[in-house]
N, CA, C and O atoms as a MOPAC input file, in Angstrom:
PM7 MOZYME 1SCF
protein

 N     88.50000 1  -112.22000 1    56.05200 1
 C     87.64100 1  -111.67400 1    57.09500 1
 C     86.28900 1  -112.37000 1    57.05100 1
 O     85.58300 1  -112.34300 1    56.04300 1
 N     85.97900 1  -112.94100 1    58.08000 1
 C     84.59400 1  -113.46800 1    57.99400 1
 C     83.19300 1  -112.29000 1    58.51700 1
 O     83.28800 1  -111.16500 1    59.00700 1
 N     82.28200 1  -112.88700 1    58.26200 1
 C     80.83600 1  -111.64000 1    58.73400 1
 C     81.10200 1  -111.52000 1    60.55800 1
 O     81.14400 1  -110.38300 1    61.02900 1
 N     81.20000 1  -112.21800 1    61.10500 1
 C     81.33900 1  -111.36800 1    62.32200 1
 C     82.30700 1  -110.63400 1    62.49600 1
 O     81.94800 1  -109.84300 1    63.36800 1
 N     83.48400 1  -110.37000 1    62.15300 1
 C     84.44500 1  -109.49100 1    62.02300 1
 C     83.96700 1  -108.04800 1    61.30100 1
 O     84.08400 1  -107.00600 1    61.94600 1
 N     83.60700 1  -108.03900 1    60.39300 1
 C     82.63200 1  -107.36100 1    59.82400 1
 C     81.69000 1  -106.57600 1    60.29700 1
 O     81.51600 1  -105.51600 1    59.69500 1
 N     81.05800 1  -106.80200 1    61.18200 1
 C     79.45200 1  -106.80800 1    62.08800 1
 C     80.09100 1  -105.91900 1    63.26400 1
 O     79.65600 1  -104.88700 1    63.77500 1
 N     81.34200 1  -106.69500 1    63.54700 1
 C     81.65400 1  -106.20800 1    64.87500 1
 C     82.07400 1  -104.43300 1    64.63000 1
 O     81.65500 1  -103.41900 1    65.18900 1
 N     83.02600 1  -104.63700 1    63.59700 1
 C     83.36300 1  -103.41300 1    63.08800 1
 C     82.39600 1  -102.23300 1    62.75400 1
 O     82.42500 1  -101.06700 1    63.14600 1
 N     81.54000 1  -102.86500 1    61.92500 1
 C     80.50200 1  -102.10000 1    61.91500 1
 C     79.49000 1  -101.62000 1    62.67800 1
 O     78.66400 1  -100.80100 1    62.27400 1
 N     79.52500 1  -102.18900 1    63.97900 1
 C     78.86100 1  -101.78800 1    64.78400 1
 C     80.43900 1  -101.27200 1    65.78700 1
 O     79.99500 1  -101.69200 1    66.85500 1
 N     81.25700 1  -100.94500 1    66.01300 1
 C     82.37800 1  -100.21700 1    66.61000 1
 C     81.97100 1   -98.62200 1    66.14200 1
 O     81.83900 1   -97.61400 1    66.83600 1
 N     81.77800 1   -98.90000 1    64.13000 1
 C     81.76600 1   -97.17400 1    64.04000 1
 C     80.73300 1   -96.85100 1    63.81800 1
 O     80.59000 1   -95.63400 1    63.70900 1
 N     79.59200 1   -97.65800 1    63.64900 1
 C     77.89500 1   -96.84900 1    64.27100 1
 C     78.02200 1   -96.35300 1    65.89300 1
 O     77.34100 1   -95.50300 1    66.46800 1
 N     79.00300 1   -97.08500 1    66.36700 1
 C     78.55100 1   -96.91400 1    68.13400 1
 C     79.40500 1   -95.33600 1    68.55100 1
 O     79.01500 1   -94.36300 1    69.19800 1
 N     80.73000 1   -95.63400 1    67.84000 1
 C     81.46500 1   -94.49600 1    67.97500 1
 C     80.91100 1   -93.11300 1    67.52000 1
 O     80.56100 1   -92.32300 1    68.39700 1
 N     80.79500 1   -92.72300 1    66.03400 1
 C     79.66800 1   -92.35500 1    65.93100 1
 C     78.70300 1   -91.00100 1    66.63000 1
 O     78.63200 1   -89.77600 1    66.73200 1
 N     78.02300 1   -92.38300 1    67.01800 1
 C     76.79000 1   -91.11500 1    68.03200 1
 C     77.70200 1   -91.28100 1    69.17100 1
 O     77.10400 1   -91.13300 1    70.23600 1
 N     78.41400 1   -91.42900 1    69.24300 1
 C     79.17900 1   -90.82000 1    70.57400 1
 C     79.21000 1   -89.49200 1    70.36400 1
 O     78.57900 1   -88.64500 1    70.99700 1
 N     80.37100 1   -89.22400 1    68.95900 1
 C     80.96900 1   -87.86300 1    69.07300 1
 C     79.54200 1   -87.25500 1    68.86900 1
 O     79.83800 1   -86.08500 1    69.11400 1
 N     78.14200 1   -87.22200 1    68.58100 1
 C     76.89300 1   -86.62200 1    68.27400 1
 C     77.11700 1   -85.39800 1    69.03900 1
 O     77.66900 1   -85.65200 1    70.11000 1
 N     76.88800 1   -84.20700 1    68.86500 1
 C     76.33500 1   -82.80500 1    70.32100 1
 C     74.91900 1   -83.09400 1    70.37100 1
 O     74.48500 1   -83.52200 1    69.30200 1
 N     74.35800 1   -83.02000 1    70.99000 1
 C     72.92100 1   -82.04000 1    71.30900 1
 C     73.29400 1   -80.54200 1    71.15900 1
 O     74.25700 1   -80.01000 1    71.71200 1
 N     72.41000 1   -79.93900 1    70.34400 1
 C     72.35100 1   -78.13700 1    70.57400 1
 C     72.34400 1   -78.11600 1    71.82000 1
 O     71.99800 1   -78.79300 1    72.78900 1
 N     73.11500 1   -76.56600 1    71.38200 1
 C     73.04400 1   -76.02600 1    73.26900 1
 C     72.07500 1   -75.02900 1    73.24900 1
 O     71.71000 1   -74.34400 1    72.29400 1
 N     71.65100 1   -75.02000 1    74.54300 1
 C     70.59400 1   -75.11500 1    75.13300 1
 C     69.97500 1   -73.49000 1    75.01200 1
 O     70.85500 1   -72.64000 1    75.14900 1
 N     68.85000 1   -73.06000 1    74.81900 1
 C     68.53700 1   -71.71700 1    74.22200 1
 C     67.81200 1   -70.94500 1    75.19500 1
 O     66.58200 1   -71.00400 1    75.21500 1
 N     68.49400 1   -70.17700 1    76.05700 1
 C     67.91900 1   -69.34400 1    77.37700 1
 C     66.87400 1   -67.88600 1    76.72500 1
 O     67.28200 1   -66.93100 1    76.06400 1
 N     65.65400 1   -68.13200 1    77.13200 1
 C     64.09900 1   -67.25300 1    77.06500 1
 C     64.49400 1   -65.80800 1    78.10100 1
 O     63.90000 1   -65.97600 1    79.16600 1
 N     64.83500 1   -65.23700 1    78.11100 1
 C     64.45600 1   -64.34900 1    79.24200 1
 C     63.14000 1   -64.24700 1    79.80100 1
 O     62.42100 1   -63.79500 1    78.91000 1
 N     62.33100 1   -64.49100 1    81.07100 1
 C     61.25200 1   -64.03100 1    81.08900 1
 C     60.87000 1   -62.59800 1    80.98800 1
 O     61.47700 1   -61.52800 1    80.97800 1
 N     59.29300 1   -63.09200 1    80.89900 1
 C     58.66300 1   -61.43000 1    80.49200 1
 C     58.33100 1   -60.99400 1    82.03500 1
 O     57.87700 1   -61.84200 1    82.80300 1
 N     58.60500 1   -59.45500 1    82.53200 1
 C     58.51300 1   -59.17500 1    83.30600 1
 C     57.00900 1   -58.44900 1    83.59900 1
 O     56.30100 1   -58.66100 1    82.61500 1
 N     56.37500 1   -57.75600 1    84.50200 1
 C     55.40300 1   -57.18100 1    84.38900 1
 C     55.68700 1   -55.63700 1    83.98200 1
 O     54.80500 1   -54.80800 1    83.75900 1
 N     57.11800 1   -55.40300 1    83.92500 1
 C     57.22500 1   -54.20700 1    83.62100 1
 C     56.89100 1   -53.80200 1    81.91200 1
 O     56.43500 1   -52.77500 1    81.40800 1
 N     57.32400 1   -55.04700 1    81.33900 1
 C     57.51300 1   -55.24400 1    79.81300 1
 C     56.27600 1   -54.95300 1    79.37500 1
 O     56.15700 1   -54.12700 1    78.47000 1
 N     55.12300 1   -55.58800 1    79.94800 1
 C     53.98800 1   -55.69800 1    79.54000 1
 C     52.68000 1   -54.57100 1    80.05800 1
 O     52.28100 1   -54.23800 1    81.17400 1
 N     52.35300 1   -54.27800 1    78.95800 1
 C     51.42500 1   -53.10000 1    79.16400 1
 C     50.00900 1   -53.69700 1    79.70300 1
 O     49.62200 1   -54.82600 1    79.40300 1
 N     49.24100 1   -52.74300 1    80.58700 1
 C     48.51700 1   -52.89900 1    81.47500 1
 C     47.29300 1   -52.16800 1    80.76500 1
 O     47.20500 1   -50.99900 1    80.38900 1
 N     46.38200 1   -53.20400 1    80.69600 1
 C     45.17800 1   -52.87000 1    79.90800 1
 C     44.21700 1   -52.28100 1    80.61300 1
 O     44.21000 1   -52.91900 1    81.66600 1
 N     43.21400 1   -51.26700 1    80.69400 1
 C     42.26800 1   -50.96800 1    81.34000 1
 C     41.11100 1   -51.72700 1    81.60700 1
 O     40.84100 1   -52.54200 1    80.72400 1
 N     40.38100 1   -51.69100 1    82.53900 1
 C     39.60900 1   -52.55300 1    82.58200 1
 C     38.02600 1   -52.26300 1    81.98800 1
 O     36.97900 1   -52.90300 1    82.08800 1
 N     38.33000 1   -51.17500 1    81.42300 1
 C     37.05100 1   -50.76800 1    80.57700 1
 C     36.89200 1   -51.17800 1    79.47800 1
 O     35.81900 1   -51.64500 1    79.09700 1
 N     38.14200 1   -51.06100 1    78.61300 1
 C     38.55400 1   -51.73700 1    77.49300 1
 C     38.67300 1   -53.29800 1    77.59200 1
 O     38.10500 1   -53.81800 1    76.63200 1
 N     39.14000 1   -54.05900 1    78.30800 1
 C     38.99200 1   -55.02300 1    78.79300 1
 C     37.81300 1   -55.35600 1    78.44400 1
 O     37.65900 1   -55.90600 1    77.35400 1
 N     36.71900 1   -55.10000 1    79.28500 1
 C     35.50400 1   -55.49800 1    79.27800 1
 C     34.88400 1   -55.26200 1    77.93200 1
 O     34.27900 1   -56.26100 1    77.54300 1
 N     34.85600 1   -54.45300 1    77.26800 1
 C     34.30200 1   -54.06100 1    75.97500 1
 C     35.01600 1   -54.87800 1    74.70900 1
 O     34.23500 1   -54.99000 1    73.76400 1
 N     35.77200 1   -55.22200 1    74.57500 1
 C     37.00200 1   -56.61100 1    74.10000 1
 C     36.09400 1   -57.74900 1    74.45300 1
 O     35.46600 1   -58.20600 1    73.49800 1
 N     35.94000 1   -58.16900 1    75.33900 1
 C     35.23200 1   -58.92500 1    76.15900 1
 C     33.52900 1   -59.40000 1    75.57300 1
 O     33.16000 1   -60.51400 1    75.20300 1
 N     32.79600 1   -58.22600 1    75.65000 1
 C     31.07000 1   -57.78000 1    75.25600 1
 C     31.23900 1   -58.02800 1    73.75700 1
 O     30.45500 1   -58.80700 1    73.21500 1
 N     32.25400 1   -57.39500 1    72.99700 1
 C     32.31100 1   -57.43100 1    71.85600 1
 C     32.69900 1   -59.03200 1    71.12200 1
 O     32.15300 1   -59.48700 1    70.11700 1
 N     33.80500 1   -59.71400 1    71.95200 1
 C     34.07100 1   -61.12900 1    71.25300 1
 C     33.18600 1   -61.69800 1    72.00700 1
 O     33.48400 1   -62.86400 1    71.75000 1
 N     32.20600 1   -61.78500 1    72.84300 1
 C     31.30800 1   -62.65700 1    73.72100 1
 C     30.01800 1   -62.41600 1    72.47200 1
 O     29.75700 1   -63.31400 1    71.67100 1
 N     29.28400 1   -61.06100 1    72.46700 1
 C     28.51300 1   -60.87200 1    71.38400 1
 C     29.03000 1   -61.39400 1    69.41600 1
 O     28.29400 1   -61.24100 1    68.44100 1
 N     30.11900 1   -61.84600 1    69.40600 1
 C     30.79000 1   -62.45000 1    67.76400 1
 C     30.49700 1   -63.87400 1    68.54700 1
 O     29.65900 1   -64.72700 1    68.25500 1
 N     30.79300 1   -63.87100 1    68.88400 1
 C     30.79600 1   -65.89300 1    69.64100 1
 C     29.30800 1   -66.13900 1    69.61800 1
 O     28.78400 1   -67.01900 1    68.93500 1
 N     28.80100 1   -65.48800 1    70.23600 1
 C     27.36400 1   -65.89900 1    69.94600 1
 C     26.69800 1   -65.94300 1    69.02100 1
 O     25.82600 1   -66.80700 1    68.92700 1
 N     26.95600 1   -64.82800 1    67.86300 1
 C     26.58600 1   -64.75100 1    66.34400 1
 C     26.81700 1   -65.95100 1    65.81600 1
 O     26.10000 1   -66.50500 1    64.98200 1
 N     27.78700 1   -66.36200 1    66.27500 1
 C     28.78400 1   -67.46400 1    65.36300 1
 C     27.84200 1   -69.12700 1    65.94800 1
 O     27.41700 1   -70.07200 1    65.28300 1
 N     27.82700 1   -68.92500 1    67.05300 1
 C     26.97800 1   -70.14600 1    67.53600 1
 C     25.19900 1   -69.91900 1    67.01500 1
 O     24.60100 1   -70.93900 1    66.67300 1
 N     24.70500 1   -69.03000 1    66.99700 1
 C     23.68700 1   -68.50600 1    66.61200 1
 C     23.97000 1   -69.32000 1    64.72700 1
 O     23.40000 1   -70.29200 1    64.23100 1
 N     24.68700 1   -68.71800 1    64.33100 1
 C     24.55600 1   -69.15300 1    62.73900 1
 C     24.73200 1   -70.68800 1    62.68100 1
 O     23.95300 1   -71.33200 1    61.97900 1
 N     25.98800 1   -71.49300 1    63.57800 1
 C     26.32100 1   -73.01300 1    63.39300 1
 C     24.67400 1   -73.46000 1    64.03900 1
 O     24.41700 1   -74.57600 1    63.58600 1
 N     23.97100 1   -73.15200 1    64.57800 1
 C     22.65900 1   -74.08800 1    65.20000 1
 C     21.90800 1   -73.76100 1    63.98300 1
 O     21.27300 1   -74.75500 1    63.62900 1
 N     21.73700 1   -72.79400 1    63.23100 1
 C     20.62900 1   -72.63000 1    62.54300 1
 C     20.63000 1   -73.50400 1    61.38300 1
 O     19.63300 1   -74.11800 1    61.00100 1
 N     22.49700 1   -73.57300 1    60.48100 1
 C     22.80000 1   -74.78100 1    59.66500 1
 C     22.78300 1   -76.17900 1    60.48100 1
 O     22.21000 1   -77.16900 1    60.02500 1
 N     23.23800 1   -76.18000 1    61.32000 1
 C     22.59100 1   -77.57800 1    61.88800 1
 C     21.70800 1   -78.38500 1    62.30800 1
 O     21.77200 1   -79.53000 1    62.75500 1
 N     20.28600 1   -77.17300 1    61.98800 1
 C     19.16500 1   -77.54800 1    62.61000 1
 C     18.93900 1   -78.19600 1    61.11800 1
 O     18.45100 1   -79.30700 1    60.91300 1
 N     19.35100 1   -77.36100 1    60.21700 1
 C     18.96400 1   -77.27500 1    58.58400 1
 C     19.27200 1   -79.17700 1    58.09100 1
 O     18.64900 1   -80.04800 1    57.48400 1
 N     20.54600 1   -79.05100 1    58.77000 1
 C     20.76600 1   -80.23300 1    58.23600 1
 C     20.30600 1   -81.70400 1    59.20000 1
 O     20.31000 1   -82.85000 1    58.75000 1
 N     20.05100 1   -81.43400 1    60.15100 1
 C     19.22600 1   -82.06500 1    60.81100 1
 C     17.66500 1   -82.03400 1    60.22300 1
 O     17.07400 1   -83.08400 1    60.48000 1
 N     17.16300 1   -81.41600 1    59.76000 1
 C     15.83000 1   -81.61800 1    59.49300 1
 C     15.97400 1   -82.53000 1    58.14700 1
 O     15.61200 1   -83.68500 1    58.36900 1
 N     16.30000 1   -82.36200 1    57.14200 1
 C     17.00000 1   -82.95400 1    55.63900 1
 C     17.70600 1   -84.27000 1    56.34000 1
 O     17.08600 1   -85.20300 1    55.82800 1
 N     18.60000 1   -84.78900 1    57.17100 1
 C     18.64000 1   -86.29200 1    57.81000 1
 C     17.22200 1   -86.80900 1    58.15300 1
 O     16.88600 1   -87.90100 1    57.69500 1
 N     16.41000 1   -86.13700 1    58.88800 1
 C     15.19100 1   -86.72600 1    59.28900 1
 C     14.51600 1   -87.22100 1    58.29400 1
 O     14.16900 1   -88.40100 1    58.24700 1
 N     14.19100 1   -86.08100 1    57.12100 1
 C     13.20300 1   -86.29000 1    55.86700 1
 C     14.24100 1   -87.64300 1    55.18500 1
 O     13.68100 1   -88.38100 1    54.37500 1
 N     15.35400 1   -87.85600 1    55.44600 1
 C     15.89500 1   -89.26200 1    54.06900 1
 C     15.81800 1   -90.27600 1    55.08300 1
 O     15.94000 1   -91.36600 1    54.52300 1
 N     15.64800 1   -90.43100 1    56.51400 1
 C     15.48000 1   -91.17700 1    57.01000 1
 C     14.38600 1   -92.20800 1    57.15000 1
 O     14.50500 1   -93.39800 1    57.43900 1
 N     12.93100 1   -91.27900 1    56.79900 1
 C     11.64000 1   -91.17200 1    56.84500 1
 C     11.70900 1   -92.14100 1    55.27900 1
 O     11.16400 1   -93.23900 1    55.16600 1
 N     12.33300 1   -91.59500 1    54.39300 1
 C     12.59700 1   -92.46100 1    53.03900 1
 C     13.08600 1   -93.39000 1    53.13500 1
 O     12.63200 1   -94.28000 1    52.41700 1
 N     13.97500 1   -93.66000 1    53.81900 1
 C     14.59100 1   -95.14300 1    53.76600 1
 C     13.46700 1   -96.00500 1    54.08900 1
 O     12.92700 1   -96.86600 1    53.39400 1
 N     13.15000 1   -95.51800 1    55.57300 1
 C     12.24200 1   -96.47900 1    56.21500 1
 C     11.06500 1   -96.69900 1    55.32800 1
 O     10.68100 1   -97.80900 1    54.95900 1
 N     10.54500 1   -95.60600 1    55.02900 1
 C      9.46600 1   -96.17700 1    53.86700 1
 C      9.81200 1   -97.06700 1    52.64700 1
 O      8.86800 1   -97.72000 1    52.20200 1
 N     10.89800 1   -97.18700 1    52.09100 1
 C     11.84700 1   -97.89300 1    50.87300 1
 C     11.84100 1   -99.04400 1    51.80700 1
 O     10.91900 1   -99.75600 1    51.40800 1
 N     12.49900 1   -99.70900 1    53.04900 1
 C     12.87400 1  -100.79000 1    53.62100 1
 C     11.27500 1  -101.67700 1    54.10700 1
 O     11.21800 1  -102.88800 1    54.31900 1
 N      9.83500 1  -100.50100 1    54.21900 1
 C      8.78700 1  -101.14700 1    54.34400 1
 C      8.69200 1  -101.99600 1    52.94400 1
 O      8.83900 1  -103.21200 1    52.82100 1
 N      8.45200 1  -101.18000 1    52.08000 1
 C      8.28500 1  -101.52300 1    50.48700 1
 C      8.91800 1  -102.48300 1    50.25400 1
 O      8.18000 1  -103.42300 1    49.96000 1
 N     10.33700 1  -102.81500 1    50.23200 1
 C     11.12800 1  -104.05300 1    49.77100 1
 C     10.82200 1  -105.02800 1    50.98200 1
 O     11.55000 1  -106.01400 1    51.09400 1
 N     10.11300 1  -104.89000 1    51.62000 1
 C      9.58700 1  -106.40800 1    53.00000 1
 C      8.69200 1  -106.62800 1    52.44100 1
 O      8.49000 1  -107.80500 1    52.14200 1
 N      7.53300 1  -105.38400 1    51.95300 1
 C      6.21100 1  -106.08300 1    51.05300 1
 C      6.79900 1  -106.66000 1    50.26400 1
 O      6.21300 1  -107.67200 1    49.87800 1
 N      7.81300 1  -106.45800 1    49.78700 1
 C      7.35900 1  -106.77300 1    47.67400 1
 C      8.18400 1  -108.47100 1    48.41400 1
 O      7.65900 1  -109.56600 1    48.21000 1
 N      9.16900 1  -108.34200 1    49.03300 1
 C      9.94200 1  -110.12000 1    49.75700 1
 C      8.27800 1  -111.03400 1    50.09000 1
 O      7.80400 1  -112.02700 1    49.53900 1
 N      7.91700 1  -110.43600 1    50.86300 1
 C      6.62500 1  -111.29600 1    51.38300 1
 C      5.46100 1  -111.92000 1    49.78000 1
 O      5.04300 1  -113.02700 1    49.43800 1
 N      5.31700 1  -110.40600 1    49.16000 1
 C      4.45500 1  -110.81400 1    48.07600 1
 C      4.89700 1  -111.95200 1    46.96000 1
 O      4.17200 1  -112.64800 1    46.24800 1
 N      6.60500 1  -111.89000 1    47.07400 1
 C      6.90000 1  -112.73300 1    46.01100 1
 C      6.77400 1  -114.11300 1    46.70800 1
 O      6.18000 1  -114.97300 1    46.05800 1
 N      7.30200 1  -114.49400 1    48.08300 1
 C      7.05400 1  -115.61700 1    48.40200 1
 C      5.90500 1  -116.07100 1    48.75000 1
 O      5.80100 1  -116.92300 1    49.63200 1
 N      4.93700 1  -115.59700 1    48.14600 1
 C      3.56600 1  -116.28500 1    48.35600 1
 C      3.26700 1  -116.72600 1    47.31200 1
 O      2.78200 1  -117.85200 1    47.20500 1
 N      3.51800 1  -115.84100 1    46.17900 1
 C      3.56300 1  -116.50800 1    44.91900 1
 C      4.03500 1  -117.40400 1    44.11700 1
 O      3.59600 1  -117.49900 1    42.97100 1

């Protein structure tokens, strides 16, 4: 038997194979009706509402206040560098004069 005899075969029962493959069958949802589902008041609603609108804001209220935090602490090492990057241009200039 030579390699294409071989090849051929072997690709006969890879091909055959995923022939016989299934796909699952197929999985039917019933929808949800409006009967199923309970009907919220709209007082409660709203107070659900006031209540996660007032947490959301706490929550944005606290992320600005750490981010201001850490925004101010970037500014102050920034202010350092630049003063460090003046310093090492003096001390370049002073040595080449010397």
């Amino acid at each position: 038997m030579n390699i294409r005899s071989i090849l051929a075969v072997a690709g006969v029962v890879l091909f055959s194979g995923s022939a016989l493959a299934q796909s699952p069958a197929p999985v039917a949802v019933p929808a949800a009706s409006s009967a199923n589902v309970p009907a919220a008041t709209p007082a409660l609603a709203a107070e659900v509402n006031a209540a996660g609108a007032a947490a959301a804001l706490q929550a944005l209220q606290q992320m600005k206040a750490a981010h201001g935090g850490l925004l101010r602490k970037q500014a102050v090492t920034l202010q350092k560098l630049d003063e460090l990057e003046r310093s090492a241009e003096q001390t370049r200039i002073f040595t080449r004069r010397s």
